[in-house]
MDAnalysis code that builds the backbone (N, CA, C; Angstrom):
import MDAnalysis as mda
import numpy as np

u = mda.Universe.empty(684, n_residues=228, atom_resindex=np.repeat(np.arange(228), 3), trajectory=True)
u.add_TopologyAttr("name", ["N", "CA", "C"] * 228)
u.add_TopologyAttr("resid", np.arange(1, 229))
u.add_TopologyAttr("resname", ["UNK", "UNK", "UNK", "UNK", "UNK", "UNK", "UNK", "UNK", "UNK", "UNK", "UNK", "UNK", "UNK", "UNK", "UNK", "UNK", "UNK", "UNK", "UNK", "UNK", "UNK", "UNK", "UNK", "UNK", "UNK", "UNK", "UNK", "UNK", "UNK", "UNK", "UNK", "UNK", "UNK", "UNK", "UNK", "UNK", "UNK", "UNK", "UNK", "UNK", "UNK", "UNK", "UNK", "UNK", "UNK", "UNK", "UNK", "UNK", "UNK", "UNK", "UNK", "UNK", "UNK", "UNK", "UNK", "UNK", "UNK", "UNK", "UNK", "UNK", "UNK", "UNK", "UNK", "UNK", "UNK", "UNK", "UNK", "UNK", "UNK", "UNK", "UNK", "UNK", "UNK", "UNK", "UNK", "UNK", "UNK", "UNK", "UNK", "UNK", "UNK", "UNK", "UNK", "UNK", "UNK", "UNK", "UNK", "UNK", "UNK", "UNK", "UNK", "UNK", "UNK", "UNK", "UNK", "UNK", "UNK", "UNK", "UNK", "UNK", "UNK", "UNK", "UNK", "UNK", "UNK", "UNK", "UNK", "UNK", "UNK", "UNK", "UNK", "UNK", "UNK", "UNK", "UNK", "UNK", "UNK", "UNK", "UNK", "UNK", "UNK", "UNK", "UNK", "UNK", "UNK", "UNK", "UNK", "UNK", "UNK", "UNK", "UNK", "UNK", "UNK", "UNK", "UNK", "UNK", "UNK", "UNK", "UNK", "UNK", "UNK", "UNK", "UNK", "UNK", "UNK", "UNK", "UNK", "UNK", "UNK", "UNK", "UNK", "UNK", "UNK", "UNK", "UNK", "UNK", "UNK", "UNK", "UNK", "UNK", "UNK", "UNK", "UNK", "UNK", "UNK", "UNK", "UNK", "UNK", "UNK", "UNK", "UNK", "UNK", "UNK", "UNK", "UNK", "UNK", "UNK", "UNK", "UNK", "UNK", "UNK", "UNK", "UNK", "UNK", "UNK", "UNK", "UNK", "UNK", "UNK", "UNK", "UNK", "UNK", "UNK", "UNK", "UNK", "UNK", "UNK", "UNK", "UNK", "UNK", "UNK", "UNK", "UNK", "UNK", "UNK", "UNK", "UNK", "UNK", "UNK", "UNK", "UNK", "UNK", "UNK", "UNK", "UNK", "UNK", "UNK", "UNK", "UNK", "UNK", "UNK", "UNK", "UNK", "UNK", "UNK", "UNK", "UNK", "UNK"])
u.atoms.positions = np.array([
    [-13.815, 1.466, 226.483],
    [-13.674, 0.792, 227.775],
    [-13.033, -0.579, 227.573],
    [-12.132, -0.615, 228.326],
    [-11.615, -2.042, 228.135],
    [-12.472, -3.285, 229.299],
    [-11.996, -4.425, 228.474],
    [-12.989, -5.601, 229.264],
    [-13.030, -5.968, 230.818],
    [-11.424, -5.526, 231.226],
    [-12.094, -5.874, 232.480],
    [-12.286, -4.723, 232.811],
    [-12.718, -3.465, 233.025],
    [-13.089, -2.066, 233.401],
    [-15.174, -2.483, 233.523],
    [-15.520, -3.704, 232.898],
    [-16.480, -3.626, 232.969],
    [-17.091, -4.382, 234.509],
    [-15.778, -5.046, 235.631],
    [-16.098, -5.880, 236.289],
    [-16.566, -5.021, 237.259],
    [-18.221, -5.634, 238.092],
    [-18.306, -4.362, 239.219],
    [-17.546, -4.658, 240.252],
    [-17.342, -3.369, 240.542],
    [-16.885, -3.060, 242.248],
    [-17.526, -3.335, 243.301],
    [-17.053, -4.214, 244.423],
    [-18.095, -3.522, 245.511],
    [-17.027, -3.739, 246.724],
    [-17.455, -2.380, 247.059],
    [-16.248, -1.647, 247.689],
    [-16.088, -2.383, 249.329],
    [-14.396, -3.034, 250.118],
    [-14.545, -3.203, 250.909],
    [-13.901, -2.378, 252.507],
    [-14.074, -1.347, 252.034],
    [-13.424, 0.131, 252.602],
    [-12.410, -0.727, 253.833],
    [-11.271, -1.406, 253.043],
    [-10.298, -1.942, 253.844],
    [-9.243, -0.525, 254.070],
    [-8.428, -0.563, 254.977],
    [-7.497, 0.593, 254.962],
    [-6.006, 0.480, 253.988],
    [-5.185, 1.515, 253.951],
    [-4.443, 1.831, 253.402],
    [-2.986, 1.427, 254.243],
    [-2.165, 0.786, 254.300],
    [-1.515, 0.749, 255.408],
    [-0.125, 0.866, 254.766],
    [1.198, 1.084, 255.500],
    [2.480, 1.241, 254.825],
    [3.033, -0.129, 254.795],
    [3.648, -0.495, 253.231],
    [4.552, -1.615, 253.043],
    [5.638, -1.186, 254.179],
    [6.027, -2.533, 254.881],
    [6.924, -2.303, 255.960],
    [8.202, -2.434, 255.549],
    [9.184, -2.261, 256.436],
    [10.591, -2.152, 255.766],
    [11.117, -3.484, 255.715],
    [10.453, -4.374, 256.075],
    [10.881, -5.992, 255.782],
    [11.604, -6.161, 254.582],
    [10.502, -5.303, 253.550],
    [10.840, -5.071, 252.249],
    [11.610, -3.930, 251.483],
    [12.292, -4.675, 250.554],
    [13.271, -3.588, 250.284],
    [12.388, -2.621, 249.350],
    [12.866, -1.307, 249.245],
    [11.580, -0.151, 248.527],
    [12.517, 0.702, 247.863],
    [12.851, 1.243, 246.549],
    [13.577, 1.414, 245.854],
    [12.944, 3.180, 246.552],
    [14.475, 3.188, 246.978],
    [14.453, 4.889, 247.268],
    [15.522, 5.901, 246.721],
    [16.097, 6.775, 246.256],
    [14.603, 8.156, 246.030],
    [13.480, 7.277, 244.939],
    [11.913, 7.377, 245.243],
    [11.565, 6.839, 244.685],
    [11.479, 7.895, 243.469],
    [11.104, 6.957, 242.061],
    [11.431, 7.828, 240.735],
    [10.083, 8.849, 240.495],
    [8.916, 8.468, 240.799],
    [8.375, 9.355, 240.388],
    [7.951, 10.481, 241.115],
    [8.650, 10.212, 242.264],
    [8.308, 11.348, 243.353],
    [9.594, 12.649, 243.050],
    [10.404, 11.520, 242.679],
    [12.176, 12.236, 242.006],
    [11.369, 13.776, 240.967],
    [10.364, 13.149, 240.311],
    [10.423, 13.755, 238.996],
    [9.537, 15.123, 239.702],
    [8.849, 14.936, 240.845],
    [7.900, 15.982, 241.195],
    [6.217, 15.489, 241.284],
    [6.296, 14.126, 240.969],
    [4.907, 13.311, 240.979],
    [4.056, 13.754, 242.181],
    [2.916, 14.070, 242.207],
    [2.223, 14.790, 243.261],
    [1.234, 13.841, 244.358],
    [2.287, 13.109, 245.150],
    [1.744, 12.027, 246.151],
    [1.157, 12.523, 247.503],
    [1.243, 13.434, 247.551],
    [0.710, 14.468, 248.651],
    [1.052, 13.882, 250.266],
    [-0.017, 13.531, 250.497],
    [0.040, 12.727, 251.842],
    [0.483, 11.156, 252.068],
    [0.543, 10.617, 250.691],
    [0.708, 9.575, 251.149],
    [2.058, 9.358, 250.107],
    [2.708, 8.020, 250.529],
    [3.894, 7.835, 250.067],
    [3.785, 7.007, 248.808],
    [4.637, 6.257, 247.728],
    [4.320, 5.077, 246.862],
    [4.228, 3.942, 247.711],
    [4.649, 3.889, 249.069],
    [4.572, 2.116, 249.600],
    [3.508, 2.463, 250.412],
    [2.336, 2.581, 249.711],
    [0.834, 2.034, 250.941],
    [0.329, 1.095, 250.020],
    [-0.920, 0.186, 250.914],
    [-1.551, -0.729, 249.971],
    [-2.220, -0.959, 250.677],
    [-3.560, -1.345, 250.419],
    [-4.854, -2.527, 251.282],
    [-3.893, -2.998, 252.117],
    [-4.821, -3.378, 253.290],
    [-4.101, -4.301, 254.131],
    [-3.902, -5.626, 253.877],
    [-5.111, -5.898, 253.043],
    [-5.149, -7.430, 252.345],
    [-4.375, -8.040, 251.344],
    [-3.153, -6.802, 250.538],
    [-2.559, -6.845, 249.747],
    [-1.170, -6.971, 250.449],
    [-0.760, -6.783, 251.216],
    [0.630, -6.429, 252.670],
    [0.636, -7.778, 252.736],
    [-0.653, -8.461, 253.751],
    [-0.798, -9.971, 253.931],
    [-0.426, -11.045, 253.150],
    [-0.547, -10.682, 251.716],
    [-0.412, -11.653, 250.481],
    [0.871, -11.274, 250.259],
    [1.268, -10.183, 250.544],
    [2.648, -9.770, 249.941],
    [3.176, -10.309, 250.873],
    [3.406, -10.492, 251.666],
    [4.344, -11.178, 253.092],
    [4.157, -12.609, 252.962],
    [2.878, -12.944, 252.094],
    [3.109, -14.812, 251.515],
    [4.105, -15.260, 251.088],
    [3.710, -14.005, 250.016],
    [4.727, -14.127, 248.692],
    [6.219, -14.135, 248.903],
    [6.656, -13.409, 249.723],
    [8.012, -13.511, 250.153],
    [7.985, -14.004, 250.953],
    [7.435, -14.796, 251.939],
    [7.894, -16.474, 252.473],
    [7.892, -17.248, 251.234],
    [7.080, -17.520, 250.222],
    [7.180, -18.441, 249.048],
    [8.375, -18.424, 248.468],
    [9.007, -17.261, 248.062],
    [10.086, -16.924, 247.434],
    [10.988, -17.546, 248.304],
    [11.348, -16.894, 249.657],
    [12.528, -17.106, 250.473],
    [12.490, -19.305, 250.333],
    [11.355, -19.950, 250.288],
    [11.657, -21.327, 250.304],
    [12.368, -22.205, 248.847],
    [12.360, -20.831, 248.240],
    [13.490, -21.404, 246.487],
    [14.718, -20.756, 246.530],
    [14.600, -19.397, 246.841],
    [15.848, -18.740, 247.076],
    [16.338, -18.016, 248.129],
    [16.639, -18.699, 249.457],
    [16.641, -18.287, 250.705],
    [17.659, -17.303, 250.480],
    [17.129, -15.960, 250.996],
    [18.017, -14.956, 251.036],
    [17.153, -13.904, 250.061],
    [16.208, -14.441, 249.210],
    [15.913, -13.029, 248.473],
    [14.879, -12.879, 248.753],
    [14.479, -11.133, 248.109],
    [13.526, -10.555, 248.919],
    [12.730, -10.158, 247.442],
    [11.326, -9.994, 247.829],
    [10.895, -8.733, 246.819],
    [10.604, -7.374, 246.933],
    [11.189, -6.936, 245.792],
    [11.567, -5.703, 246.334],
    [10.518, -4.819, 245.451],
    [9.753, -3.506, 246.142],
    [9.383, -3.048, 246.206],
    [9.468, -1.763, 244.810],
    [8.916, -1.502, 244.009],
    [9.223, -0.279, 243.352],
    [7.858, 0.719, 243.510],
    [6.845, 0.330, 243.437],
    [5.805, 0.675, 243.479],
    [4.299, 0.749, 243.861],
    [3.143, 1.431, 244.328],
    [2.000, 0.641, 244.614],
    [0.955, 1.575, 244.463],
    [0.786, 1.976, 245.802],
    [-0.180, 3.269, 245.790],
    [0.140, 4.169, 245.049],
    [-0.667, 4.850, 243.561],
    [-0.850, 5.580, 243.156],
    [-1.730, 6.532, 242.694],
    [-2.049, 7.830, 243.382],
    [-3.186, 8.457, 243.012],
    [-3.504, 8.883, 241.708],
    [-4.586, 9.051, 241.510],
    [-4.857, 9.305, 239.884],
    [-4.407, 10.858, 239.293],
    [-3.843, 11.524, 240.110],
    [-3.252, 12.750, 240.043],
    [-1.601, 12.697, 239.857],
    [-1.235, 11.838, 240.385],
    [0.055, 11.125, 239.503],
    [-0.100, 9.759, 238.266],
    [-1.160, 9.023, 238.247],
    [-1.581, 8.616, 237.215],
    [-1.342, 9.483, 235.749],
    [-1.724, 10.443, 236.318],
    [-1.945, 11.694, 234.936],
    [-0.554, 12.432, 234.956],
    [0.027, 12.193, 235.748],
    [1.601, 13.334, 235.561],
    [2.173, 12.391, 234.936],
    [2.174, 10.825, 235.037],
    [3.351, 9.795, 234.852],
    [3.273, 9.582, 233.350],
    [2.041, 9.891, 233.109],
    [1.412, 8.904, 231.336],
    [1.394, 10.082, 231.081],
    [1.633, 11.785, 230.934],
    [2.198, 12.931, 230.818],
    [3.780, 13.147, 230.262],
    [4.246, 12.243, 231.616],
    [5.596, 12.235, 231.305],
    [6.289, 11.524, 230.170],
    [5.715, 10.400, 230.528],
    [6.182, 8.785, 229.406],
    [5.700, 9.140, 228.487],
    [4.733, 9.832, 227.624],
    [4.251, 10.348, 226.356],
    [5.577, 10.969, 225.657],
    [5.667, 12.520, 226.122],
    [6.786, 13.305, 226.015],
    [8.122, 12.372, 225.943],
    [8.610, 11.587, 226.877],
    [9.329, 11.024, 226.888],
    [9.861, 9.829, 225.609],
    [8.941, 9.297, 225.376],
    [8.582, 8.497, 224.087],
    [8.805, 8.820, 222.995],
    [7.824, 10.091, 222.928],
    [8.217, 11.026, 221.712],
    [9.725, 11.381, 221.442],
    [9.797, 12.077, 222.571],
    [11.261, 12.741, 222.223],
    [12.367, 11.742, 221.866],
    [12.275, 10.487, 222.799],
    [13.406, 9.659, 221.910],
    [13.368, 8.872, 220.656],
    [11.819, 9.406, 220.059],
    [11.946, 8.999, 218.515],
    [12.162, 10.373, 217.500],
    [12.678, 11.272, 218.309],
    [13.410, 12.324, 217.359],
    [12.082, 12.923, 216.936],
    [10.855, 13.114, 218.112],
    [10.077, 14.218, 217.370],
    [9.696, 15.159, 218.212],
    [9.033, 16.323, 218.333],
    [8.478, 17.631, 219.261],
    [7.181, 16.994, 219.715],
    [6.592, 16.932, 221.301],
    [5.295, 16.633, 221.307],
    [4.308, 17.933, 220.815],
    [4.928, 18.889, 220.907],
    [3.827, 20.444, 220.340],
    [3.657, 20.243, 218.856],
    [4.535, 19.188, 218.138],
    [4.435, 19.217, 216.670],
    [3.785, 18.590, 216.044],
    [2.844, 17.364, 217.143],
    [2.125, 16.600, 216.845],
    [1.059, 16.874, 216.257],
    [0.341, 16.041, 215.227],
    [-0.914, 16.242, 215.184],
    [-2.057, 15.595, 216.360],
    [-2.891, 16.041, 216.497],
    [-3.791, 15.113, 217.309],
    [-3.973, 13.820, 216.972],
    [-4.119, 13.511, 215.571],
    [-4.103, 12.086, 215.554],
    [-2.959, 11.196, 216.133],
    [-1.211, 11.712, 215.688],
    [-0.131, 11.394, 215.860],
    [0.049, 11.328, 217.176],
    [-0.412, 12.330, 218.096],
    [-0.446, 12.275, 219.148],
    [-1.173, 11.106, 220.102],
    [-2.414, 10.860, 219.553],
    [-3.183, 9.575, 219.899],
    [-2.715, 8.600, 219.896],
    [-2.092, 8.240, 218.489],
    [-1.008, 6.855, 218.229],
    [-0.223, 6.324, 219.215],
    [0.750, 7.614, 219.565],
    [1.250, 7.436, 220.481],
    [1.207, 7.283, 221.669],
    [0.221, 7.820, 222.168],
    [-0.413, 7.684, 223.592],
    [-1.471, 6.319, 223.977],
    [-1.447, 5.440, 222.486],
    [-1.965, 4.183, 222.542],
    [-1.257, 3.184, 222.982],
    [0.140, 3.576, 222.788],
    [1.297, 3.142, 223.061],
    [1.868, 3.267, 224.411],
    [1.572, 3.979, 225.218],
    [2.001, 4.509, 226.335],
    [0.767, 3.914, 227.471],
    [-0.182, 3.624, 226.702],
    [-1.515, 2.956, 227.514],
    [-1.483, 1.372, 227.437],
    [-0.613, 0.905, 226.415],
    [-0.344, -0.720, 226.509],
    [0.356, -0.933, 228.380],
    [0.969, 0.266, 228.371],
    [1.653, 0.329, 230.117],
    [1.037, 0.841, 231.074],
    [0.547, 2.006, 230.593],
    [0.045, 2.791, 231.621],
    [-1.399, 3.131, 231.631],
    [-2.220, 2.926, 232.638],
    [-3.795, 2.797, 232.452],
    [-3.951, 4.498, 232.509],
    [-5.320, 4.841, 231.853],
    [-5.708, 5.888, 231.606],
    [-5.828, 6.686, 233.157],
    [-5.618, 7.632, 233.192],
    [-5.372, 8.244, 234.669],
    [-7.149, 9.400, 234.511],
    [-8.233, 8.034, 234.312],
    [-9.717, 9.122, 234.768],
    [-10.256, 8.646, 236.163],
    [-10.922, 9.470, 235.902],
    [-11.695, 10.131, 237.509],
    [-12.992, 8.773, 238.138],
    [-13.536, 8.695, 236.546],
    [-14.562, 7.918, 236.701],
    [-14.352, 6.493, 237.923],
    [-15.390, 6.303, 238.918],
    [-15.181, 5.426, 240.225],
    [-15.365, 4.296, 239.888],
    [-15.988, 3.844, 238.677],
    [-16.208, 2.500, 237.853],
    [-15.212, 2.165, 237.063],
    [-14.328, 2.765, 236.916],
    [-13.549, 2.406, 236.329],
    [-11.745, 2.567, 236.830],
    [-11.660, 2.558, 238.218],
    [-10.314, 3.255, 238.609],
    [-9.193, 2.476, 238.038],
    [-8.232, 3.936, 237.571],
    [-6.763, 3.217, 237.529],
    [-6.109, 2.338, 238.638],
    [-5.586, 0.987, 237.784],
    [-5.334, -0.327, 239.121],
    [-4.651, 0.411, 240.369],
    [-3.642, 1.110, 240.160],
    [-2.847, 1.495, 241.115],
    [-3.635, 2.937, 242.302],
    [-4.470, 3.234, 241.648],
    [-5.605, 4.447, 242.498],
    [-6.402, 3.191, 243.777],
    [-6.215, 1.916, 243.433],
    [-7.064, 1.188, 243.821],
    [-6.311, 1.140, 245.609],
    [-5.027, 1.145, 245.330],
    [-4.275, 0.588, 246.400],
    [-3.908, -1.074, 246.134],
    [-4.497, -1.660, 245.358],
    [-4.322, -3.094, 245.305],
    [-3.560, -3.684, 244.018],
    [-2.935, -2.788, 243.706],
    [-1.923, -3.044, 242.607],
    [-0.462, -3.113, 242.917],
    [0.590, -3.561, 242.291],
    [1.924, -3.295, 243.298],
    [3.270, -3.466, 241.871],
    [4.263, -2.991, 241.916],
    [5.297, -3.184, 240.929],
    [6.075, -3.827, 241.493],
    [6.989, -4.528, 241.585],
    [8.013, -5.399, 241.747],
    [8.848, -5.770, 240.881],
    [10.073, -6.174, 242.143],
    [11.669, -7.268, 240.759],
    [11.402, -7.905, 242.501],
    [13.328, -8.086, 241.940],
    [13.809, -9.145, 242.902],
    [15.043, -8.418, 243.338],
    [15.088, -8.699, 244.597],
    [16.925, -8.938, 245.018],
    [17.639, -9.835, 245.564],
    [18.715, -10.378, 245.261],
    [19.287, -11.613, 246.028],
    [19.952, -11.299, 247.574],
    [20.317, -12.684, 247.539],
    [20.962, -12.574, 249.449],
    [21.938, -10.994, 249.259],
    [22.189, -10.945, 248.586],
    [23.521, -9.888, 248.736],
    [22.781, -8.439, 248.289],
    [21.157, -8.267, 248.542],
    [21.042, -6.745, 247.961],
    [21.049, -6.405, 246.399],
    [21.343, -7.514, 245.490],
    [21.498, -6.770, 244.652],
    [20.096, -6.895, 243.771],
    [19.984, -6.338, 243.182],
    [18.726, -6.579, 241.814],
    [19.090, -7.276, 240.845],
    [17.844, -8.345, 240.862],
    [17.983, -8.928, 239.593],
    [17.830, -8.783, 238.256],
    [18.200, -9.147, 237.195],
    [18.662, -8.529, 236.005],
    [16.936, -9.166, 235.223],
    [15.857, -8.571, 235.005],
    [15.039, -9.538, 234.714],
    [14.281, -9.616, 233.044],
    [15.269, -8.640, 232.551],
    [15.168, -8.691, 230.424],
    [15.442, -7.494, 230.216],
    [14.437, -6.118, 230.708],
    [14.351, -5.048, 231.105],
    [14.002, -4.275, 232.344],
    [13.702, -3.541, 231.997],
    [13.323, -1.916, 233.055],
    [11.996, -2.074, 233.601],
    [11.674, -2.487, 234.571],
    [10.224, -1.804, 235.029],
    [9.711, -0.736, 234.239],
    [8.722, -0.605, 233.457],
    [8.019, 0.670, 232.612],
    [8.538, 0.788, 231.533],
    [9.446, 0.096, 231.030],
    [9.818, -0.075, 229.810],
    [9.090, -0.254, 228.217],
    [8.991, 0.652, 227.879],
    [7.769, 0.343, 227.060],
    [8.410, -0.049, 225.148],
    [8.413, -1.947, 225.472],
    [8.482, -2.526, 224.629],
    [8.526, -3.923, 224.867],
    [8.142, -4.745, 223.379],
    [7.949, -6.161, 224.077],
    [8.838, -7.057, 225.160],
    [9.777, -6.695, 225.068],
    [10.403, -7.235, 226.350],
    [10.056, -7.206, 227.602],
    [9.233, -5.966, 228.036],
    [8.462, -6.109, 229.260],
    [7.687, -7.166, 229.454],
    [6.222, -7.540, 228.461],
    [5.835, -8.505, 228.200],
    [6.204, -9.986, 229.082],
    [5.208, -9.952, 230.107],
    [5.309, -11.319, 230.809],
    [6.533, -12.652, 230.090],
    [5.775, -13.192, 229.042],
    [6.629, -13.883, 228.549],
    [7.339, -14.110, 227.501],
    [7.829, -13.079, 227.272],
    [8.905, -11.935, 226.406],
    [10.176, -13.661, 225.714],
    [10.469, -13.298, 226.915],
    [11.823, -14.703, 227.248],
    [11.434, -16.284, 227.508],
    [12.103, -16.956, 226.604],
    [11.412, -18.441, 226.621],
    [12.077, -18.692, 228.655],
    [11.190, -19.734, 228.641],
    [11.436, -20.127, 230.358],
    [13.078, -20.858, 230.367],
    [13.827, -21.356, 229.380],
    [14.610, -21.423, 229.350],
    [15.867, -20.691, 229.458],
    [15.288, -19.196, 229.151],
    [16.584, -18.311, 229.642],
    [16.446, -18.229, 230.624],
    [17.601, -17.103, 231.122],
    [17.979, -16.809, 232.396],
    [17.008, -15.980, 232.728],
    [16.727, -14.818, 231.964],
    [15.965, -13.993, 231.831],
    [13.709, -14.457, 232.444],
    [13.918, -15.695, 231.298],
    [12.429, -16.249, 231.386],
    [12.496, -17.148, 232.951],
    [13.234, -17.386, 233.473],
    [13.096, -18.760, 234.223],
    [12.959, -17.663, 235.514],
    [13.412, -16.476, 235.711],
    [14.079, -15.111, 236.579],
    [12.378, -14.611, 237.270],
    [11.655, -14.501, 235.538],
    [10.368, -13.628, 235.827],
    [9.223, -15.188, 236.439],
    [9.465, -15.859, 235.938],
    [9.184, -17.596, 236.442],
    [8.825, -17.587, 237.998],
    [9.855, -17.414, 238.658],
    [10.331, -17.465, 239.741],
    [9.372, -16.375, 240.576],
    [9.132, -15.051, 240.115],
    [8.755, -13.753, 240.618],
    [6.864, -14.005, 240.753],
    [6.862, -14.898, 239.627],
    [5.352, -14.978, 238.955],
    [4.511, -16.048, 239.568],
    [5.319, -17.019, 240.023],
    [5.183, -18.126, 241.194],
    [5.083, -17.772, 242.597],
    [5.909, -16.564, 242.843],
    [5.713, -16.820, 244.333],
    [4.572, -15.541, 244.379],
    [4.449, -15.036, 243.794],
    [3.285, -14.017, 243.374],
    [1.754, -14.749, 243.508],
    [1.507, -15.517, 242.425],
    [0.431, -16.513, 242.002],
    [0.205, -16.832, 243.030],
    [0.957, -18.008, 244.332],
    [0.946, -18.374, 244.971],
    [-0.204, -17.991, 245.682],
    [0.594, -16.888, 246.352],
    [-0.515, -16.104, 247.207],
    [-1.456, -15.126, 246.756],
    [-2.115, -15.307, 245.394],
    [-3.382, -15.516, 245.033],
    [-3.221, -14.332, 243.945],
    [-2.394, -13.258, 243.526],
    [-2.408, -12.707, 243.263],
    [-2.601, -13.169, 241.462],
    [-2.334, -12.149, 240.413],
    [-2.784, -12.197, 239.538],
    [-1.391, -11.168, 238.670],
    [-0.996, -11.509, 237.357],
    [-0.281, -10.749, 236.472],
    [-0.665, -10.215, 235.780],
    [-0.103, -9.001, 235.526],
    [-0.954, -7.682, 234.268],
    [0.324, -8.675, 232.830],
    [-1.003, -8.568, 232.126],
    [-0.479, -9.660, 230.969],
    [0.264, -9.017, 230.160],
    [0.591, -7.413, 230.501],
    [1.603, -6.547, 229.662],
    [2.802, -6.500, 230.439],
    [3.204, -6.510, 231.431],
    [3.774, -6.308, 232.451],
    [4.531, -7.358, 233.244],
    [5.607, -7.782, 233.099],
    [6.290, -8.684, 234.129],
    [6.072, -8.045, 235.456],
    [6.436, -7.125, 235.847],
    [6.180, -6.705, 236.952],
    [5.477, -6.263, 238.044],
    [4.157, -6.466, 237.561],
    [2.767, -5.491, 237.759],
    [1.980, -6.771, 238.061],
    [1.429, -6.987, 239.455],
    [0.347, -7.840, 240.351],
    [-0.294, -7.016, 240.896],
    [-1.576, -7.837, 241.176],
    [-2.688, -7.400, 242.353],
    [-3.523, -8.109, 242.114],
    [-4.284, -7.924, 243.229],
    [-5.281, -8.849, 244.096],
    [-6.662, -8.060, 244.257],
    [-7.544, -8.477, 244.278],
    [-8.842, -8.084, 244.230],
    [-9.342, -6.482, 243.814],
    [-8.788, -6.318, 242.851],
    [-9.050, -4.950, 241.870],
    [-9.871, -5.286, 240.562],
    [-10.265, -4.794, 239.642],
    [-10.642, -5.017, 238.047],
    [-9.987, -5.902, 237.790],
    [-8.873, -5.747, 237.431],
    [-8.348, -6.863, 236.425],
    [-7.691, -8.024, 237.307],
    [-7.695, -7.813, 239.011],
    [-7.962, -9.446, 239.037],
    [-8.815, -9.976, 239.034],
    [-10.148, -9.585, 238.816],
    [-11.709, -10.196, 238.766],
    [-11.244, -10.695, 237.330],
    [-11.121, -9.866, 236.671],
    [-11.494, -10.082, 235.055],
    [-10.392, -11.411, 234.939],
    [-9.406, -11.212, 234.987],
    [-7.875, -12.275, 235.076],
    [-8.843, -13.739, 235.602],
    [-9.352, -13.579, 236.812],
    [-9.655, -14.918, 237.553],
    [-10.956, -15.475, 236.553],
    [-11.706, -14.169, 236.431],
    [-13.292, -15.382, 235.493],
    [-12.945, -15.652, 234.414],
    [-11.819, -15.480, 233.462],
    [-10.706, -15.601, 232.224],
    [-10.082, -17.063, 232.713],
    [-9.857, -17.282, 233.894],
    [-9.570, -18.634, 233.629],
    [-10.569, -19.700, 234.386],
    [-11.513, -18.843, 235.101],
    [-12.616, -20.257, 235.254],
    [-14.238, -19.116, 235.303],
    [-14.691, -19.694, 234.522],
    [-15.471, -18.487, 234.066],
    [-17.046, -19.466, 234.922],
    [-17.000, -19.840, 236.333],
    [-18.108, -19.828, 236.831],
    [-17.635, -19.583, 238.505],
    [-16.490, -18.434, 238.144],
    [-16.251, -18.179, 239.600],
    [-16.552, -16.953, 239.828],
    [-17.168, -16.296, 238.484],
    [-18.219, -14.802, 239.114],
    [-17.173, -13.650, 239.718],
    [-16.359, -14.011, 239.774],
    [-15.310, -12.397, 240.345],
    [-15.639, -11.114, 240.558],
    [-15.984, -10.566, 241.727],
    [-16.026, -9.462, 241.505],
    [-14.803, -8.384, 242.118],
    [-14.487, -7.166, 242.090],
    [-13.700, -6.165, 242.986],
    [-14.062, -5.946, 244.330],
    [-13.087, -5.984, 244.860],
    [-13.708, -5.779, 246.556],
    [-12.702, -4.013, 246.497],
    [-12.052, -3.678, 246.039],
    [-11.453, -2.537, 245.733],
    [-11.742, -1.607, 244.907],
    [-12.060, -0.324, 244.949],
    [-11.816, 0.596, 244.448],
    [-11.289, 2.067, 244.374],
    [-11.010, 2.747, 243.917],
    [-10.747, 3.970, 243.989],
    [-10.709, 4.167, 245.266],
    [-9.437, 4.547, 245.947],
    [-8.794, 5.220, 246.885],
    [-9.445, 6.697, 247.175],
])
C-alpha cells in the first residue's frame, strides 16, 4: 500500500458533471480510440467541485497568458479502464524494448509493471483505496495558446520516463518555465500535483490529502472523494 492510499475517505456524494466545452478536450479521445470500456460515461466528467476549480484555474492562466486555455486530455476514469490502460502500457513497454510479454517470467513481468505503476495507479476494486482517476477528482492536462495550438511541454502526457517528472527541466528552460506556468495556475485554485506527473492534478482525493498534510502536517486532510 502506498502512503497516501492510507488517507481516509469520507465520502461527499458530490455529482459527476461534464467538463464544458469552454475547454478544449482532445478528441478522438485516445483511450476510448483503443476500445477503453467507458460505458456510459465519457473521459470529460468530474466532481462538480473539481469543474469550479478548473474554471479558476483557467481564469488564473488567461491573466499571464491571455488567450490560452487548458486543455483537457483526461479525467473520469473507471477502474475497468484503469485495468485495460496499465494492460495496454505494460505490453506496450515491453514490446518496445524488443521483448514478448508471453515470454516473460513472472518476476520480469513484475519489474516491469513496477514501472508502468510509477504512472499508472493500480486499477483495484478495493473502496479504500480507489484509483485517483475512479475518484472523478483527478484530471490530465497541457496547454494551448491563443492560436489552438499545444504546447510543447518536454514530453507526452503518459510518457513513461523521467522527463515526465514534474521537474524534469530546470525552470529556466523553455520546457521548465512552460510546466511552471501550468502548475501555478493549477495550485492556485487549490489543487495539488502528482509528483510523477507534470500533468496529473486533483483536488480532494488520496493524494491530495496526503500532498496537503506533506506540507503542513497539522492540517489533518482528509478525502471528501471516493470511488465513483
Amino acid at each position: 500500500m502506498k502512503p497516501y492510499q492510507k488517507v481516509p475517505i469520507a465520502e461527499c456524494y458530490e455529482p459527476l458533471v461534464e467538463i464544458s466545452t469552454q475547454f478544449d478536450r482532445v478528441t478522438p479521445h485516445p483511450y476510448a480510440k483503443l476500445g477503453a470500456p467507458y460505458e456510459d460515461k465519457s473521459p470529460f466528467f468530474v466532481r462538480k467541485g473539481i469543474l469550479d476549480r478548473l474554471l479558476l484555474a483557467n481564469a488564473e492562466l488567461q491573466k499571464v497568458r491571455p488567450g490560452w486555455k487548458i486543455q483537457i486530455f483526461d479525467a473520469y476514469r473507471p477502474v475497468a479502464v484503469q485495468k485495460f490502460m496499465v494492460d495496454y502500457t505494460l505490453e506496450e513497454l515491453v514490446n518496445a524494448n524488443g521483448l514478448e510479454l508471453a515470454a516473460l517470467s513472472d518476476m520480469q513481468r513484475e519489474e516491469w509493471l513496477q514501472q508502468v505503476y510509477q504512472f499508472w495507479a493500480m486499477p483495484n476494486l478495493n473502496l479504500e483505496t480507489p484509483p485517483p482517476h475512479s475518484t472523478g477528482a483527478a484530471i490530465d492536462i497541457t496547454l494551448i495558446n491563443q492560436n489552438g495550438n499545444v504546447i510543447d511541454m518536454g514530453s507526452e502526457i503518459d510518457e513513461i520516463s523521467a522527463r515526465s517528472f514534474p521537474h524534469h527541466y530546470s525552470e529556466e528552460t523553455e520546457y521548465g518555465q512552460q510546466r511552471k506556468l501550468l502548475a501555478n495556475a493549477m495550485i492556485t485554485a487549490g489543487f495539488k500535483q502528482h509528483w510523477n506527473e507534470w500533468w496529473h492534478f486533483s483536488y480532494g482525493d488520496q493524494i491530495w490529502a496526503w500532498l496537503t498534510n506533506q506540507a503542513d502536517a497539522s492540517a489533518h486532510a482528509i478525502a471528501k472523494y471516493g470511488r465513483v
